[in-house]
PDB file of N, CA, C and O in Angstrom:
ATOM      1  N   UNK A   1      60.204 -70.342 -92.967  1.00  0.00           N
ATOM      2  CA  UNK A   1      60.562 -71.713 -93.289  1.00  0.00           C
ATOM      3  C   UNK A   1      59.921 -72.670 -92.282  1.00  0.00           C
ATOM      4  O   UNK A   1      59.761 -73.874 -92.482  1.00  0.00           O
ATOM      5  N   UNK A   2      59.612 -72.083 -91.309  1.00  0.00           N
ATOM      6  CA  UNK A   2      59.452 -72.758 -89.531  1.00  0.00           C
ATOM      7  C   UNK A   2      57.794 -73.555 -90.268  1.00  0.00           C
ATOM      8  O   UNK A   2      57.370 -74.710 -90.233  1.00  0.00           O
ATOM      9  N   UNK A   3      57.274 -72.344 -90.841  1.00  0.00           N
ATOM     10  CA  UNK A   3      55.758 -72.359 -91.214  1.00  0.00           C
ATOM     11  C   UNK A   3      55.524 -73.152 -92.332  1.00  0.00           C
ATOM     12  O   UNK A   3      54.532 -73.856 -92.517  1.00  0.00           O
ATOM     13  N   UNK A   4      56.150 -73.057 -92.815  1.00  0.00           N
ATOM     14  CA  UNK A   4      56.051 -74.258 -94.543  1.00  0.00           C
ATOM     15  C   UNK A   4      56.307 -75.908 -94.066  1.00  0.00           C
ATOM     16  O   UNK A   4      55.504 -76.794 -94.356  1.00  0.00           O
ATOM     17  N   UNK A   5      57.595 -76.150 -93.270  1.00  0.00           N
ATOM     18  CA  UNK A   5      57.417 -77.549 -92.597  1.00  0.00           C
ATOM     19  C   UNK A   5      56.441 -77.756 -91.569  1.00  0.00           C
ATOM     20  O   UNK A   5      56.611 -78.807 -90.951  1.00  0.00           O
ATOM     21  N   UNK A   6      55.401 -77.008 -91.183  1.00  0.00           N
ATOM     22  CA  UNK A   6      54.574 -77.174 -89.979  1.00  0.00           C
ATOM     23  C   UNK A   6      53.669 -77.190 -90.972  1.00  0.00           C
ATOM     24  O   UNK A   6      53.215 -78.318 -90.783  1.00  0.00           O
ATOM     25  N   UNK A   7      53.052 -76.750 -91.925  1.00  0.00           N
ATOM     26  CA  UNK A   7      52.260 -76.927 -93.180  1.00  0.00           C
ATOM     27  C   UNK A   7      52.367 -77.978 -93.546  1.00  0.00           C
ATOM     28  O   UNK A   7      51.264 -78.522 -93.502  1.00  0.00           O
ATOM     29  N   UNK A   8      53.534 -78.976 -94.109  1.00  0.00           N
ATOM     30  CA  UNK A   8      53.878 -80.170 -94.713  1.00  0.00           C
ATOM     31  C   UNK A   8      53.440 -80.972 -93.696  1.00  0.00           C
ATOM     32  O   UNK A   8      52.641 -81.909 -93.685  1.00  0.00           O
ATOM     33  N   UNK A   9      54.434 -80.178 -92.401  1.00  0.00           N
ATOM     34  CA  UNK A   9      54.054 -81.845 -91.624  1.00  0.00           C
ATOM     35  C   UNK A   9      52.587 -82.632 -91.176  1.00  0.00           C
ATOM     36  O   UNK A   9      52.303 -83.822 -91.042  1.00  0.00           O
ATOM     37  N   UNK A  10      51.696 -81.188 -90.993  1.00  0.00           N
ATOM     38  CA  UNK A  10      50.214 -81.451 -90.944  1.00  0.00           C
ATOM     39  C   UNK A  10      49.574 -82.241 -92.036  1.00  0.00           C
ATOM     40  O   UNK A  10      48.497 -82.803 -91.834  1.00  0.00           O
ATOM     41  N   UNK A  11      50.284 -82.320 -93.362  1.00  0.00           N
ATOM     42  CA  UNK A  11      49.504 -83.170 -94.687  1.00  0.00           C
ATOM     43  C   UNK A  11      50.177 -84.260 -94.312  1.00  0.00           C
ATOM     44  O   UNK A  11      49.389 -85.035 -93.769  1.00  0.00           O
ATOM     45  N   UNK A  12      51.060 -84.606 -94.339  1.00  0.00           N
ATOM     46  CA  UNK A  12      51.863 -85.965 -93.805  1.00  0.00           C
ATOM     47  C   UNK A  12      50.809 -86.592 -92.870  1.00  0.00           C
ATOM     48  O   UNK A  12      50.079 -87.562 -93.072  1.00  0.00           O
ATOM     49  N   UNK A  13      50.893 -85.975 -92.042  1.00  0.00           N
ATOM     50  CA  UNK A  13      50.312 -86.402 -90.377  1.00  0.00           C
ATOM     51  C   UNK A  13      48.967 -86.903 -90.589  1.00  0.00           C
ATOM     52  O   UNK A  13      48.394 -87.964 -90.345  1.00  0.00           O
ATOM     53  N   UNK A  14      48.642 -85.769 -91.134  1.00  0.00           N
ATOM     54  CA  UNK A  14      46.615 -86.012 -91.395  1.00  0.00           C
ATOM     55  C   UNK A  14      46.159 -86.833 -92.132  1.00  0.00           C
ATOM     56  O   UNK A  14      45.300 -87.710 -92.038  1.00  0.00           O
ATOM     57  N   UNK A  15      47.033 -86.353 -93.138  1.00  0.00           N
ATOM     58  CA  UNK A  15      45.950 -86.726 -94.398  1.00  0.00           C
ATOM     59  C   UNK A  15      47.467 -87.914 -95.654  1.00  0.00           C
ATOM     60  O   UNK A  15      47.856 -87.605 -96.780  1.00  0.00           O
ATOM     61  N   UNK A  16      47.769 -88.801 -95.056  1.00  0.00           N
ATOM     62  CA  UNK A  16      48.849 -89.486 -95.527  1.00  0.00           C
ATOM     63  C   UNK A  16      48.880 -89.933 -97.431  1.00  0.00           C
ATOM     64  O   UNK A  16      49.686 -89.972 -98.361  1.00  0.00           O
ATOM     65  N   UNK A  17      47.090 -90.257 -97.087  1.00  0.00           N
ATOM     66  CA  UNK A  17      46.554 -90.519 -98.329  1.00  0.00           C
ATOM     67  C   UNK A  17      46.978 -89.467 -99.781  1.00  0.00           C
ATOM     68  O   UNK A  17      47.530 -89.719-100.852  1.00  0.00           O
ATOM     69  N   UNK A  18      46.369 -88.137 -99.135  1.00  0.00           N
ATOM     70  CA  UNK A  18      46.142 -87.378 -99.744  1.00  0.00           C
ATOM     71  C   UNK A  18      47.700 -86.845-100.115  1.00  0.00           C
ATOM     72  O   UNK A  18      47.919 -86.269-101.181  1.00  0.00           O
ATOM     73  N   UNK A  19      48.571 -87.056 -99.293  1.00  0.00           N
ATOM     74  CA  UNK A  19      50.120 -86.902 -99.638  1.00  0.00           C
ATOM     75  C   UNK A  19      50.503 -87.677-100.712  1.00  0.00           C
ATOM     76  O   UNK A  19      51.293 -87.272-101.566  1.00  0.00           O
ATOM     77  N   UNK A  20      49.869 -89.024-100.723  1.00  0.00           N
ATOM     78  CA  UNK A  20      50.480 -89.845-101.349  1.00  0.00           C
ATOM     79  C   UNK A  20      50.223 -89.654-102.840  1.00  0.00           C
ATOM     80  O   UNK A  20      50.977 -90.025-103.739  1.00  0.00           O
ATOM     81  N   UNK A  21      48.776 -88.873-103.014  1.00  0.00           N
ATOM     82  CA  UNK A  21      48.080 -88.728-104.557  1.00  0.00           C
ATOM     83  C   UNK A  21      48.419 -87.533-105.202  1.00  0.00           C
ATOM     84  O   UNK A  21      48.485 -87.405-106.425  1.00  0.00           O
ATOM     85  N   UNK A  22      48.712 -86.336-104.065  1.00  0.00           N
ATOM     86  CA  UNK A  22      49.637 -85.469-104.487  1.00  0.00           C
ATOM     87  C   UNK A  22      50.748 -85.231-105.290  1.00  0.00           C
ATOM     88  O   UNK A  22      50.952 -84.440-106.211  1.00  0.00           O
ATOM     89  N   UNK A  23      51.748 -86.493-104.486  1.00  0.00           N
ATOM     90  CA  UNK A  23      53.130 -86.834-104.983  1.00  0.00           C
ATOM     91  C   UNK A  23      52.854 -87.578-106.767  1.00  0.00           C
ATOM     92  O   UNK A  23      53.425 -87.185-107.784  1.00  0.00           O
ATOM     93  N   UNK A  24      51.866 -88.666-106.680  1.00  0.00           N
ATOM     94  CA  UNK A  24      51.431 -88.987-107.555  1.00  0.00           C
ATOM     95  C   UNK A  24      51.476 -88.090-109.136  1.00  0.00           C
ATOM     96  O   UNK A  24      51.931 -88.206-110.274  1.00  0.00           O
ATOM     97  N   UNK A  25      50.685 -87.175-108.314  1.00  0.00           N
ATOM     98  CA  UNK A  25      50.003 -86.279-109.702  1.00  0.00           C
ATOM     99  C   UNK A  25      51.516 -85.452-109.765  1.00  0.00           C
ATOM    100  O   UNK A  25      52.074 -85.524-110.860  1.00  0.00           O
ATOM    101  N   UNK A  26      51.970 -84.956-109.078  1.00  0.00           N
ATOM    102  CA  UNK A  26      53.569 -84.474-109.089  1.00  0.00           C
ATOM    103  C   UNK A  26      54.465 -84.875-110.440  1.00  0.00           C
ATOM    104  O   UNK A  26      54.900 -84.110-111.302  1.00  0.00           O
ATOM    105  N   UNK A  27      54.595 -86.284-110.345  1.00  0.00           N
ATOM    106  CA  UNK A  27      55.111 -87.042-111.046  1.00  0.00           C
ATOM    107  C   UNK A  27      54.298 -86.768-112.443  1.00  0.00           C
ATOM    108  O   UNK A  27      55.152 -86.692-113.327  1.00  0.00           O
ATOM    109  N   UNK A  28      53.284 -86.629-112.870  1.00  0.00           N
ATOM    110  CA  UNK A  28      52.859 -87.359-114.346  1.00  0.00           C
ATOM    111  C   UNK A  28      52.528 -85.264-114.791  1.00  0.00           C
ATOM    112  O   UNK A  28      52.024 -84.772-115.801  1.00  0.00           O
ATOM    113  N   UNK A  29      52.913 -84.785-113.915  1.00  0.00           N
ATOM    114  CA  UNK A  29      52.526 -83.057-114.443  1.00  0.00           C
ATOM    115  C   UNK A  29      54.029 -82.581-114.768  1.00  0.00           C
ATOM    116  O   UNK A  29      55.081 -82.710-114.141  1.00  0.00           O
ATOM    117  N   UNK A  30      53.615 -81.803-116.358  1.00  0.00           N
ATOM    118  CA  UNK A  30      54.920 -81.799-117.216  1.00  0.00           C
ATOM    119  C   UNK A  30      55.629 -80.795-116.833  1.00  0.00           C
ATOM    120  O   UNK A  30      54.945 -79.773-116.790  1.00  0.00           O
ATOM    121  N   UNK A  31      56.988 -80.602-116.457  1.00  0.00           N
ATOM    122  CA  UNK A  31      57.921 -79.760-116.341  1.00  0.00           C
ATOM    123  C   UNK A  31      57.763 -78.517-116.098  1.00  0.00           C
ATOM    124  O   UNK A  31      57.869 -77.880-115.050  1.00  0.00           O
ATOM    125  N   UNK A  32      57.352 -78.045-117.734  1.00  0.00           N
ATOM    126  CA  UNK A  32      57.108 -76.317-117.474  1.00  0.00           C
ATOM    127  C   UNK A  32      56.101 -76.201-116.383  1.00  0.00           C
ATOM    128  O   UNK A  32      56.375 -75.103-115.898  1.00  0.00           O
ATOM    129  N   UNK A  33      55.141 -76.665-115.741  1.00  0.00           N
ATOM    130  CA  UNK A  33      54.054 -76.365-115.613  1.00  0.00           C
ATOM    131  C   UNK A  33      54.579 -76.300-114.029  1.00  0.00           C
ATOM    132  O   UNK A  33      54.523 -75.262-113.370  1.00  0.00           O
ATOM    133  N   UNK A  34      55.040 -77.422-113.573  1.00  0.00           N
ATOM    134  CA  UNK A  34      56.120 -77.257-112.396  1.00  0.00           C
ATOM    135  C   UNK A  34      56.973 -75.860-112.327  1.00  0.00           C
ATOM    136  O   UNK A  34      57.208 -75.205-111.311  1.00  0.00           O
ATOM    137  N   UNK A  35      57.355 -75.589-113.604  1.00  0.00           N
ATOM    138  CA  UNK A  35      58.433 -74.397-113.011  1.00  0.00           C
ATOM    139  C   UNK A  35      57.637 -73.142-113.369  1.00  0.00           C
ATOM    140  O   UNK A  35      58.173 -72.053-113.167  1.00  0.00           O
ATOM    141  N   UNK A  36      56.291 -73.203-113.928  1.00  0.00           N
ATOM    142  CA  UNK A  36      55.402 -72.257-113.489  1.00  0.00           C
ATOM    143  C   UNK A  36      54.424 -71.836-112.300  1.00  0.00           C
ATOM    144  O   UNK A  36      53.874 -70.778-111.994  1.00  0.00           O
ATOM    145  N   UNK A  37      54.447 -73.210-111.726  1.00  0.00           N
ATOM    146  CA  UNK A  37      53.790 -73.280-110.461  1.00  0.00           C
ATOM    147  C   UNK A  37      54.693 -72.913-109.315  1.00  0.00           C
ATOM    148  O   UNK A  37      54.140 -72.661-108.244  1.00  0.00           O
ATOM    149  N   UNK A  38      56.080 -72.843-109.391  1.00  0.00           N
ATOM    150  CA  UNK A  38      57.387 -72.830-108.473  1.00  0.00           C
ATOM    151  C   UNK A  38      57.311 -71.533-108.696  1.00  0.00           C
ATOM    152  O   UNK A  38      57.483 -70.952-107.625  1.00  0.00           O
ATOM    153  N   UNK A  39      57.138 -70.798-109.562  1.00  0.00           N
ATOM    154  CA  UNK A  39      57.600 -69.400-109.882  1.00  0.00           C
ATOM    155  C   UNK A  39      56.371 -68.505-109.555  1.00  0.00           C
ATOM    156  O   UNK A  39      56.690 -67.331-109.364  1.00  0.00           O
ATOM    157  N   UNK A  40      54.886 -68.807-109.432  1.00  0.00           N
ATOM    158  CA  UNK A  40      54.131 -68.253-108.825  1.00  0.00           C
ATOM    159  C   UNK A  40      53.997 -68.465-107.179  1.00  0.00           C
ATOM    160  O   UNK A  40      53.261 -67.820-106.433  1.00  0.00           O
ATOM    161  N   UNK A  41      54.675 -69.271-106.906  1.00  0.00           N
ATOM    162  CA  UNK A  41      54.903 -69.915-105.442  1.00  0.00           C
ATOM    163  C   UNK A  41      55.683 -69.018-104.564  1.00  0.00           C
ATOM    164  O   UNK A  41      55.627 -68.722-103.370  1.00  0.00           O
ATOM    165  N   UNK A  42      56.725 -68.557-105.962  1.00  0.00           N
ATOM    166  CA  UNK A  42      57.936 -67.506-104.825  1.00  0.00           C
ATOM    167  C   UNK A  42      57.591 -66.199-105.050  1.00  0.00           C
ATOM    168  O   UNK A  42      58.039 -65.236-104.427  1.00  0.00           O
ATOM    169  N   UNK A  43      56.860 -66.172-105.868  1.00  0.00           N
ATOM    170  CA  UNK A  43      55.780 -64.157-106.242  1.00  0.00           C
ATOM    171  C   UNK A  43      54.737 -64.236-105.268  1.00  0.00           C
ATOM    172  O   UNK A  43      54.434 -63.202-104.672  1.00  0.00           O
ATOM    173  N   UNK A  44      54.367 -64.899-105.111  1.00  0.00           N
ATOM    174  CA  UNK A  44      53.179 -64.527-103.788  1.00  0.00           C
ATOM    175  C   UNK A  44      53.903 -64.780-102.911  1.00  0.00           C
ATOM    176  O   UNK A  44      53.585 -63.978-102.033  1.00  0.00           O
ATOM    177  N   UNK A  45      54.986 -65.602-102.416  1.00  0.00           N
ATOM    178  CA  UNK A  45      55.608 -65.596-101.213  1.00  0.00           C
ATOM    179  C   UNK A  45      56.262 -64.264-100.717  1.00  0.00           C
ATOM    180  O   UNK A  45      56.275 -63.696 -99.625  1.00  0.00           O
ATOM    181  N   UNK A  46      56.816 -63.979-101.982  1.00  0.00           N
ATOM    182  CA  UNK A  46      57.400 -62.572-101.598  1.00  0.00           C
ATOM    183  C   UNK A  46      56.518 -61.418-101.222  1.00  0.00           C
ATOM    184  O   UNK A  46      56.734 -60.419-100.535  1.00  0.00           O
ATOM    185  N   UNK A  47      55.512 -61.825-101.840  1.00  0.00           N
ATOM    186  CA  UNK A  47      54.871 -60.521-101.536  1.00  0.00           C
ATOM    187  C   UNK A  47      54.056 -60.569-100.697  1.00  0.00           C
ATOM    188  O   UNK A  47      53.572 -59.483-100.381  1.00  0.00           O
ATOM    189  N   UNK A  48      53.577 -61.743-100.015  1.00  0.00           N
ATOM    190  CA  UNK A  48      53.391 -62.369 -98.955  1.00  0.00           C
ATOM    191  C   UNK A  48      54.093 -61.078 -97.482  1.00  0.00           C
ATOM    192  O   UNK A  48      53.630 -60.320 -96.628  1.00  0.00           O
ATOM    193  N   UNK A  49      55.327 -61.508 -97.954  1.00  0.00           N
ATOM    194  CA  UNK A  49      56.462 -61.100 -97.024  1.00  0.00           C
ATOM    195  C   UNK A  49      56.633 -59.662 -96.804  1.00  0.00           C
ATOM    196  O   UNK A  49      56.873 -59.211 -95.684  1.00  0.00           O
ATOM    197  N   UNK A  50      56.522 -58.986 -97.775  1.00  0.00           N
ATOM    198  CA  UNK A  50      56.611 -57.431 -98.320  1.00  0.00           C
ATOM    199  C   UNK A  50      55.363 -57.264 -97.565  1.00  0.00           C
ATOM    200  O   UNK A  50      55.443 -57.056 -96.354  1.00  0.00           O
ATOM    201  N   UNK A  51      54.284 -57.327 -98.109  1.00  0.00           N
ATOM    202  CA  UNK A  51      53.159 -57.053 -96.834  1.00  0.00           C
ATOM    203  C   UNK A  51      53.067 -57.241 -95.501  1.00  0.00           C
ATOM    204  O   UNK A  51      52.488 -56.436 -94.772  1.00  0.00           O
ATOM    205  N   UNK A  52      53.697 -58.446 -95.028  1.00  0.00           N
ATOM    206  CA  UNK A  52      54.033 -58.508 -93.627  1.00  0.00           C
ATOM    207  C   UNK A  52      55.070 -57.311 -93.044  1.00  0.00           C
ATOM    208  O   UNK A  52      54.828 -56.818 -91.942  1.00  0.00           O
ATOM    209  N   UNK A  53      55.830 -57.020 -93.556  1.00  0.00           N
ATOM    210  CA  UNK A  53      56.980 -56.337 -93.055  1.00  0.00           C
ATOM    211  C   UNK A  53      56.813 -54.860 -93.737  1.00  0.00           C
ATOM    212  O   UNK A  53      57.739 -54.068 -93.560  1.00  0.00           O
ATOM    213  N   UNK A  54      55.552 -54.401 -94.594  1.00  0.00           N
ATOM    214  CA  UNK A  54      55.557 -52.908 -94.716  1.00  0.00           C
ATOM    215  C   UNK A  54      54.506 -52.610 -93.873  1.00  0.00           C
ATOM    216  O   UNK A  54      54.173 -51.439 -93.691  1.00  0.00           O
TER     217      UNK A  54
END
């Protein structure tokens, strides 16, 4: 978790712009596509994790 807000906070920090067009496109991208992008987010995370720790 330590690593995901040290990730964020570096786009914030750096690149404010690029946060801002992000959030942007956030907004006008339809639903499912969000909770398909959320759901490949936590399958590689996990397995992310599973590889770290086997």
């Amino acid at each position: 978790m330590g690593l995901v807000l040290v990730i964020e906070g570096l786009i914030y920090c750096g690149f404010p712009n690029l946060a801002r067009k992000l959030a942007t496109e956030v907004l006008a991208t339809p639903e499912n596509m969000l909770r398909m992008g959320g759901l490949v987010a936590v399958a590689v995370g996990v397995g992310v994790v599973w590889l770290a720790r086997g």
